[in-house]
C-alpha positions in Angstrom: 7.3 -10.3 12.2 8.5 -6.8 10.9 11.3 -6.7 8.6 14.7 -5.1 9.2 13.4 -2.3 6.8 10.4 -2.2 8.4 11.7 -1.5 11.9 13.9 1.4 10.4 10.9 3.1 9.2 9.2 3.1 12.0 11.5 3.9 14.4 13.1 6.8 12.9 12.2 10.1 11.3 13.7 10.6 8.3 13.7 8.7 5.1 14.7 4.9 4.7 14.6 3.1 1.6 12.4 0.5 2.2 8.9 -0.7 3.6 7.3 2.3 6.0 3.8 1.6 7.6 1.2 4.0 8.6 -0.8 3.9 11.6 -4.1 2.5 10.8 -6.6 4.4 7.9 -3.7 7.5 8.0 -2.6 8.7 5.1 0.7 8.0 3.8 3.3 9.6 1.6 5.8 7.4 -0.2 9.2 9.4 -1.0 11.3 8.1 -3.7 13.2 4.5 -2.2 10.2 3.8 -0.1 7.4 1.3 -0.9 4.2 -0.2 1.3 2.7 -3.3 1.1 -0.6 -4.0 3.4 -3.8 -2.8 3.9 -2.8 -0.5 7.2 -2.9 3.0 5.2 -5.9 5.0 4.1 -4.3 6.5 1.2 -0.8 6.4 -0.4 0.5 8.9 -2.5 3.9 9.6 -4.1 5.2 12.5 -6.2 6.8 11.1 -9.4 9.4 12.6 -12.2 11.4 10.3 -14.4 11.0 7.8 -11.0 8.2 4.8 -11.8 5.7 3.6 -9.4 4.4 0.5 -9.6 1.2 0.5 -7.9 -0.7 -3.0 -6.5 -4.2 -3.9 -5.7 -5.7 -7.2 -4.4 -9.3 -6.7 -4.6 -11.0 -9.6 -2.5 -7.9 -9.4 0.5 -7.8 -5.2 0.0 -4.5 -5.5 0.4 -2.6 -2.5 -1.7 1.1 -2.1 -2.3 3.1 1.0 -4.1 6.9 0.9 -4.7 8.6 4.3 -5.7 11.8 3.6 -7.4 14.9 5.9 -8.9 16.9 4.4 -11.0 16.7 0.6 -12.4 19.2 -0.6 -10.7 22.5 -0.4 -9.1 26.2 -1.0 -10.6 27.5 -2.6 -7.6 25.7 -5.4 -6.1 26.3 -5.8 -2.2 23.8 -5.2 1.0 21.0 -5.0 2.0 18.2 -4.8 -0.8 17.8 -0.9 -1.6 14.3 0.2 -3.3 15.8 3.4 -4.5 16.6 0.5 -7.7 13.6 -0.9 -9.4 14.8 -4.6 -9.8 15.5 -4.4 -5.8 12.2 -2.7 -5.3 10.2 -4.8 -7.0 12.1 -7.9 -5.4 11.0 -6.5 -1.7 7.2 -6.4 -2.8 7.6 -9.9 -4.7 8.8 -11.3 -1.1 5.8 -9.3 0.8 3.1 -11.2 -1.8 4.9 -14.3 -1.1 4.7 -14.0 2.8 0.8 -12.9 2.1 0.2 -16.2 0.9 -0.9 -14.1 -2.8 0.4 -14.3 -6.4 1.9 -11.4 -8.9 -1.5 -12.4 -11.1 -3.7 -11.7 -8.1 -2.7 -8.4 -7.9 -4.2 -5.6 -10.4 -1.3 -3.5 -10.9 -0.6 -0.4 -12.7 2.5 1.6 -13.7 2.9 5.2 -13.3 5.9 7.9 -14.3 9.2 7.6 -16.0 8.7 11.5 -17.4 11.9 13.2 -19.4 12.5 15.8 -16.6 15.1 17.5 -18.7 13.5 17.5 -22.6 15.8 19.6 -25.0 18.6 20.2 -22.7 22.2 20.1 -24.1 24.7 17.1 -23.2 23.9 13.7 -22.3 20.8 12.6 -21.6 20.6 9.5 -19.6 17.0 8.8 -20.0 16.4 7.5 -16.4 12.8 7.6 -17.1 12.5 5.3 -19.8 14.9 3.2 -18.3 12.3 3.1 -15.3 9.9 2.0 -17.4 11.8 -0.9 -19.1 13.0 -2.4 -16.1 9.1 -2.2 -14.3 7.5 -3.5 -17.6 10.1 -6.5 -18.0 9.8 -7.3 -14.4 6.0 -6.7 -14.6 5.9 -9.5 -17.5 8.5 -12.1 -15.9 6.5 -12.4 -13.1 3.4 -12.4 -14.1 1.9 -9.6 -12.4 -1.9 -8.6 -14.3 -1.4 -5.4 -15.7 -4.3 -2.6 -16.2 -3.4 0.3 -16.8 -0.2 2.7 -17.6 0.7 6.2 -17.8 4.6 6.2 -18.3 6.7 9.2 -20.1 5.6 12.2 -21.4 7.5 15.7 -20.0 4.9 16.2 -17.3 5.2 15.2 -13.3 2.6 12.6 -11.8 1.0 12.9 -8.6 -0.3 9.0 -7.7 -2.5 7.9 -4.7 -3.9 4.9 -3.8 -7.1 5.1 -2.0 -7.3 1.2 0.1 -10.9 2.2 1.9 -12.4 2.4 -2.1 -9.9 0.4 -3.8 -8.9 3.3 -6.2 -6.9 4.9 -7.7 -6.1 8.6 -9.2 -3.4 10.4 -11.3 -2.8 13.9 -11.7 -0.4 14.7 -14.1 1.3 18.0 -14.1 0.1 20.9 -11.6 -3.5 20.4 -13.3 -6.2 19.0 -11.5 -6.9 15.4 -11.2 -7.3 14.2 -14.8 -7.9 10.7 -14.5 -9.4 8.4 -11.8 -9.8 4.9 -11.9 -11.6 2.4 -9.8 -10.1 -0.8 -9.2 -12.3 -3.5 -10.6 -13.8 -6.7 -8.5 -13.1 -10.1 -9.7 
């Protein structure tokens, strides 16, 4: 059974905050507020500034997940959860590993983005990016997820994609070519 979020996605064209599936082995690309959980895609990829991606891989189901979140969370609670906020993001994929019959320590996760889009400029600086961070890596530690690897901060953009038919994946930072690739490791 589909989720309300789920429906949304895939009945409509443009963005939802939320789950969005792919038709089987296509590629996918997660905007900001969106996250997948399954094995359905080929590849995920997201574009990330100061947003964080939390990235999940389940090596003996194959089942991979990627949240893309905004901001860490919202002033005003009320609704429907909204993964544009990264405690409500993370709270969707928790519920989609629970429904999958997995655990957070199943899952070999990693945590991507959080850059300072803005270094140096005059006036206040919110630092959504680091904020990112602190919310995924508390939530990433309260619940018990197994974390491998992290490339968080810095001034540069990330590209992220999750390859689920080789259990991989690789970051690009910047506009320079890929710079580091990783391959999930069995159990």
């Amino acid at each position: 059974m589909r989720s309300r979020l789920t429906e949304a996605a895939v009945h409509h064209r443009e963005p939802v905050s939320g789950f969005v599936q792919p038709r089987h082995g296509h590629a996918l690309n997660l905007l900001a507020g969106q996250l997948y959980f399954g094995t359905q895609a080929g590849t995920v990829r997201t574009l990330l500034g100061s947003c964080v991606a939390l990235v999940l891989w389940h090596p003996q189901r194959r089942i991979g997940a990627m949240c893309h979140y905004l901001l860490p969370g919202r002033q005003r609670r009320g609704g429907p959860p909204d993964a544009r906020f990264g405690d409500e993001a993370i709270g969707l994929l928790l519920h989609a590993i629970e429904r999958s019959g997995t655990r957070p320590a199943d899952f070999q996760t990693h945590l991507y983005g959080g850059a300072d889009t803005m270094p140096g400029r005059d006036g206040p600086n919110f630092n959504i990016g680091e904020r990112n961070i602190a919310i995924g890596c508390e939530l990433i530690d309260r619940h018990g997820f197994d974390l491998q690897a992290v490339d968080v901060g810095d001034f540069v953009p990330r590209t992220v994609v999750l390859d689920l038919h080789e259990g991989r994946i690789e970051v690009r930072r910047g506009s320079s070519s890929r710079q580091t690739i990783q391959r999930m490791r069995p159990r």
